[in-house]
C-alpha positions, 0 to 999 in steps of 0.5 A, spaced: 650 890 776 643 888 778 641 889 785 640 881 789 633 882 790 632 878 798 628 873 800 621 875 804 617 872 808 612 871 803 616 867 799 618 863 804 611 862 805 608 861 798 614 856 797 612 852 804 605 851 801 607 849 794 612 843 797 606 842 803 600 843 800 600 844 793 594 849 793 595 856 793 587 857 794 584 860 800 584 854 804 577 856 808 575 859 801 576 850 799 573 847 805 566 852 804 565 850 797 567 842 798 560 839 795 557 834 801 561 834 807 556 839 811 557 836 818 564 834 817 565 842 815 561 843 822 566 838 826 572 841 823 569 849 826 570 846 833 576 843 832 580 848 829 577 853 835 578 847 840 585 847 839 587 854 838 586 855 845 588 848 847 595 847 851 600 846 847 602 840 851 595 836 850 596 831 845 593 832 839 590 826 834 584 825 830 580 819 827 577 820 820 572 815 819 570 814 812 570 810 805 576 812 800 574 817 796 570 821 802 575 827 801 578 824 808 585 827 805 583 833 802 581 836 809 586 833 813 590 838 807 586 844 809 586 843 816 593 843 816 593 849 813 588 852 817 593 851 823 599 853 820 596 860 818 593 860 826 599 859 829 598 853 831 602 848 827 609 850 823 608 849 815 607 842 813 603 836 811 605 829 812 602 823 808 603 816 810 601 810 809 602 804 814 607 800 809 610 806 810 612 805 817 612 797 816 620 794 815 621 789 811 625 785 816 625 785 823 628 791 827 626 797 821 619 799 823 621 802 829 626 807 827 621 808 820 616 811 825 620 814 829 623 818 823 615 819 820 614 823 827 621 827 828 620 830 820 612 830 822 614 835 829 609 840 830 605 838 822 601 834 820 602 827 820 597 823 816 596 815 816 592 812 811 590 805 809 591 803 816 590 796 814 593 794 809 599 790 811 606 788 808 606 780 808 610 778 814 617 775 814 622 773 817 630 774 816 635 768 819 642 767 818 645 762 814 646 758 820 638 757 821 638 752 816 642 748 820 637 748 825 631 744 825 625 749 825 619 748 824 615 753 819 609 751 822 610 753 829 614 759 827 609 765 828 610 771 823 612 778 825 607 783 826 609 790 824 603 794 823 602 792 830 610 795 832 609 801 827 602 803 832 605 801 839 611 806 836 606 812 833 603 811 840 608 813 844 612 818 839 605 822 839 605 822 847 613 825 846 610 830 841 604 833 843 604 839 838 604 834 832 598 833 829 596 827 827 590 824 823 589 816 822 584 815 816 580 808 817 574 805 814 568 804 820 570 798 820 577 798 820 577 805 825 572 799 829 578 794 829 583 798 830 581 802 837 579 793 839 586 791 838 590 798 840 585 801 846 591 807 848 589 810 841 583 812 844 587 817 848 591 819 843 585 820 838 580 824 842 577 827 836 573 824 831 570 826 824 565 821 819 566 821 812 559 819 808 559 817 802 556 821 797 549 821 794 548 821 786 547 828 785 553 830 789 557 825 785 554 829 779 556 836 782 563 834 782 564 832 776 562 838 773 566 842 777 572 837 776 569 840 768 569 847 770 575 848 774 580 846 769 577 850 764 572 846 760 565 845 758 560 840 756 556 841 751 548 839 752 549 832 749 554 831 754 551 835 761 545 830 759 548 823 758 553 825 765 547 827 769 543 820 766 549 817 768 549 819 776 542 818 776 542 811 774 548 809 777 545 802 780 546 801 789 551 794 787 555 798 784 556 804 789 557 799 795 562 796 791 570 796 795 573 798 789 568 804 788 571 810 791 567 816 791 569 822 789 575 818 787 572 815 782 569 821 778 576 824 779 578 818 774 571 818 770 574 826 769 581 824 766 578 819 762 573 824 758 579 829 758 584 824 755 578 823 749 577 830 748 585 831 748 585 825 743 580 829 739 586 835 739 591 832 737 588 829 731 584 835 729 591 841 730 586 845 734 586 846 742 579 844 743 575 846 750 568 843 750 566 835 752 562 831 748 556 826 749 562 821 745 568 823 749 563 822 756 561 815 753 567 812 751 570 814 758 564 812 762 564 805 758 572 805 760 570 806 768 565 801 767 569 795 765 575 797 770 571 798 776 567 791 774 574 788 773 573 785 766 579 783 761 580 788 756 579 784 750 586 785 746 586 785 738 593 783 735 596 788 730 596 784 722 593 778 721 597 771 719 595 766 714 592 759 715 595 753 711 
């Protein structure tokens, strides 16, 4: 019979991080070749050594202010690797948006958030879309219908506002987590006016800029790089034209979101160059000038929100 081969620490270690952080690269190695987030990289060397010599009773919270696609999520990832292979933190990394926390019905949000602490103690417990609500409702028994209530005056539920009075008191009950909120300057502005105690709990904060043309250009061709592709010189001149003239209305859009735009600029290109296998029977490895236009054009008419024109199949005869 063959011997059993006994789990070690390492196997322990390497599952924990598959399941938490799904990256088995160096985290430091990460955060240093990040393109553009030069000053949020200074601010995260401050408060990884902060919080290494911090008393562990001290409430831990961060602010991270920043539009979507500003990589807010991904250093909040690496952050928590840091502490957890530091000691500071156990392994783990929690993510969550506010609908997460909100009940559908009065009496839910309350345990929800209470349960996002317990599962998050002493990890990372990261909230994003802070402000993006479920619609308020109100659940009445079938008596209520006998009762004369006025909708009008009926005032709906807030169960954002539950789920933050909530994250704050659990964060004093469970200082060694750590917990980062992710919000817009504008939201971040709101949210400190509607829920000052925040202030206390989130003593750190982090901006995330938005990304400048040529970075936005950088990105993408490493998103080419690290999967193993290559562009021909077609390609690598159509995506820097494409970058380049990327017109300002376009970029203070809502819906644009950064390095998550490239990211579904990056997968649309592939999605052509892997059409381009299929049909030809040979793993191809090299984007074309075509492969990048065809998705470009894609993204275009989604960020703009145009209808796609829908062609039927066959035809039918006029009589």
């Amino acid at each position: 019979a063959r011997p059993l081969i006994g789990i070690t620490a390492q196997d322990l270690k390497e599952l924990i991080r598959e399941k938490h952080f799904l990256t088995h690269d160096d985290p430091m190695t990460v955060l240093n070749e990040m393109i553009g987030i030069d000053e949020v990289r200074n601010g995260l060397n401050r408060i990884l050594e902060n919080m290494e010599h911090a008393s562990p009773e001290k409430m831990r919270g961060i602010l991270f202010v920043g539009n979507p696609g500003t990589g807010r999520t991904a250093v909040a990832r690496i952050l928590g690797e840091l502490l957890t292979e530091r000691g500071v933190l156990k392994s783990g990394f929690f993510e969550h948006t506010m609908e997460d926390l909100m009940g559908d019905v009065i009496g839910e949000t309350v345990p929800k958030t209470m349960a996002a602490m317990r599962d998050a103690d002493e990890a990372v417990l990261f909230l994003d879309e802070v402000f993006r609500e479920k619609p308020a409702e109100q659940n009445f028994d079938e008596d209520d219908e006998d009762e004369n209530i006025d909708e009008e005056e009926t005032v709906p539920h807030n169960f954002r506002k539950e789920a933050l009075e909530t994250l704050i008191s659990m964060m004093e009950l469970h200082p060694k987590t750590l917990v980062i909120i992710a919000a817009t300057k504008e939201d971040a502005e709101k949210l400190f006016e509607e829920h000052p105690a925040l202030k206390k709990c989130l003593p750190e904060v982090l901006s995330f800029r938005d990304f400048t043309r040529e970075e936005l250009c950088q990105i993408f061709k490493r998103m080419v790089l690290k999967e193993g592709f290559s562009l021909t010189q077609d390609a690598e001149t159509a995506v820097q034209t494409y970058f380049r003239d990327l017109p300002e209305k376009v970029m203070q859009q809502t819906a644009f979101s950064n390095a998550r735009y490239v990211r579904n600029l990056y997968e649309r290109t592939r999605s052509k160059l892997e059409l381009r296998s299929d049909m030809s029977g040979v793993q191809l490895k090299t984007i074309t000038q075509a492969d990048f236009r065809l998705a470009a054009a894609e993204s275009s008419d989604n960020l703009n929100k145009k209808e796609t024109k829908k062609y039927p199949l066959g035809f039918r005869l006029e009589t």
